[in-house]
C-alpha positions as a Python dict, from the first residue, in 0.01 Angstrom:
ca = {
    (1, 'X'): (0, 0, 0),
    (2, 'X'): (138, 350, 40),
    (3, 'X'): (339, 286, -288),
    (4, 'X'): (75, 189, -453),
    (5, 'X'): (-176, 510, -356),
    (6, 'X'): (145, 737, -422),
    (7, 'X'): (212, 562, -810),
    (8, 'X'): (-173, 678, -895),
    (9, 'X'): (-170, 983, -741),
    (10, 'X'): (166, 1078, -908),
    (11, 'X'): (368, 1316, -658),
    (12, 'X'): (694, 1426, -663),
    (13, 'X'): (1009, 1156, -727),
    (14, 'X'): (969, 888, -873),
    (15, 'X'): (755, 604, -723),
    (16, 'X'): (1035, 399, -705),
    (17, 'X'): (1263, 655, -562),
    (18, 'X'): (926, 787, -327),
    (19, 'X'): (892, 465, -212),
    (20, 'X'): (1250, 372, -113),
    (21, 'X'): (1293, 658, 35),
    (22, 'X'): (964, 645, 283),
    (23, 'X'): (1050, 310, 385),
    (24, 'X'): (1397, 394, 472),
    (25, 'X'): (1266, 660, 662),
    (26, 'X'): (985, 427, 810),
    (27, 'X'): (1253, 203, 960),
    (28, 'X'): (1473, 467, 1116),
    (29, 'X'): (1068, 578, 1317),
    (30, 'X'): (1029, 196, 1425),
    (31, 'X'): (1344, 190, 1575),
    (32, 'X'): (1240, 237, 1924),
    (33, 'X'): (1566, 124, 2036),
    (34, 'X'): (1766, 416, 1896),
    (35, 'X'): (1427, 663, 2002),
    (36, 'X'): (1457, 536, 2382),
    (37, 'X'): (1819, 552, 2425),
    (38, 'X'): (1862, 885, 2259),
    (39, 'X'): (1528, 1062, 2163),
    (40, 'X'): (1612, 1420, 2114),
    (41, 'X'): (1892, 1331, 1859),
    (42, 'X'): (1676, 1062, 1699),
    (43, 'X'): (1430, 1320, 1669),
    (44, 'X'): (1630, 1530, 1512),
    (45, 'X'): (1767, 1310, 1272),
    (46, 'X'): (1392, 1205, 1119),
    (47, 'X'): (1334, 1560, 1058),
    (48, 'X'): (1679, 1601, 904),
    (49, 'X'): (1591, 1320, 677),
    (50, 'X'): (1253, 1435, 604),
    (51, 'X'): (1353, 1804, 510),
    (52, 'X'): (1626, 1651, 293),
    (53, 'X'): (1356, 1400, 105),
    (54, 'X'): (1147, 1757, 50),
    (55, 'X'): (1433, 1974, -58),
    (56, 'X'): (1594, 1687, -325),
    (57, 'X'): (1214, 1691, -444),
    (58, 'X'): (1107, 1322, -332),
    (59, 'X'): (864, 1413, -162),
    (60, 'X'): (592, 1695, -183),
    (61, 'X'): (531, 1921, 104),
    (62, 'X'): (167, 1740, 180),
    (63, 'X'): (441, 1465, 250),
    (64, 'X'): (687, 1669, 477),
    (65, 'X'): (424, 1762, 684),
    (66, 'X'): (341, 1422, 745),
    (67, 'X'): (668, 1287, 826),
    (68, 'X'): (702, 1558, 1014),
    (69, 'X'): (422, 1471, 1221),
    (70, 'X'): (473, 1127, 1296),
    (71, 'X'): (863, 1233, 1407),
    (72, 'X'): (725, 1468, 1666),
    (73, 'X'): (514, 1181, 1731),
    (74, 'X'): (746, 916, 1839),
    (75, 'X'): (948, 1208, 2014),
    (76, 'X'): (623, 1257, 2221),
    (77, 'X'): (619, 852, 2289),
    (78, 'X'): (963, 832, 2355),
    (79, 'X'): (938, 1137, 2615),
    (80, 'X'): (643, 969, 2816),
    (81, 'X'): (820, 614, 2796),
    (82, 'X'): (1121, 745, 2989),
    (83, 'X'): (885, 907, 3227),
    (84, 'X'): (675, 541, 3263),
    (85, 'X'): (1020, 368, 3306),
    (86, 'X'): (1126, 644, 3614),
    (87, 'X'): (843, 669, 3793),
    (88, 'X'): (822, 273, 3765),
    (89, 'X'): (1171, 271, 3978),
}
């Protein structure tokens, strides 16, 4: 759907490339796996990845600031999930 709003509106990339590259990046969020055992470096990663998408010009900075967003986020769900799982022990 995302792809589909982003073809119209026509941002930066390609839609092809735009779209690729958000799900890629929508995978490495969902993996709660790799969030819980190690947030702070998963954390950092997703913002790594997102700066890069901005700086390479997939992605515009309305875009960034999104991804951005829903990293910090998952680093905030992550953080109170650890403290859920402790104070359940």
């Amino acid at each position: 759907m995302y792809c589909l709003y982003i073809q119209q509106k026509g941002q930066a990339g390609t839609p092809t490339e735009k779209c690729a590259a958000l799900a890629h990046w929508n995978v490495m969020l969902r993996d709660e796996s790799a969030l819980l055992a190690m947030p702070g470096a998963h954390h950092k990663a997703l913002l790594r990845q997102a700066r890069t998408l901005y700086k390479d010009q997939v992605i515009d900075s309305d875009d960034v600031s999104d991804l951005l967003e829903l990293a910090d986020g998952a680093l905030a769900f992550a953080m109170e999930s650890l403290l859920d799982i402790n104070s359940d022990e």
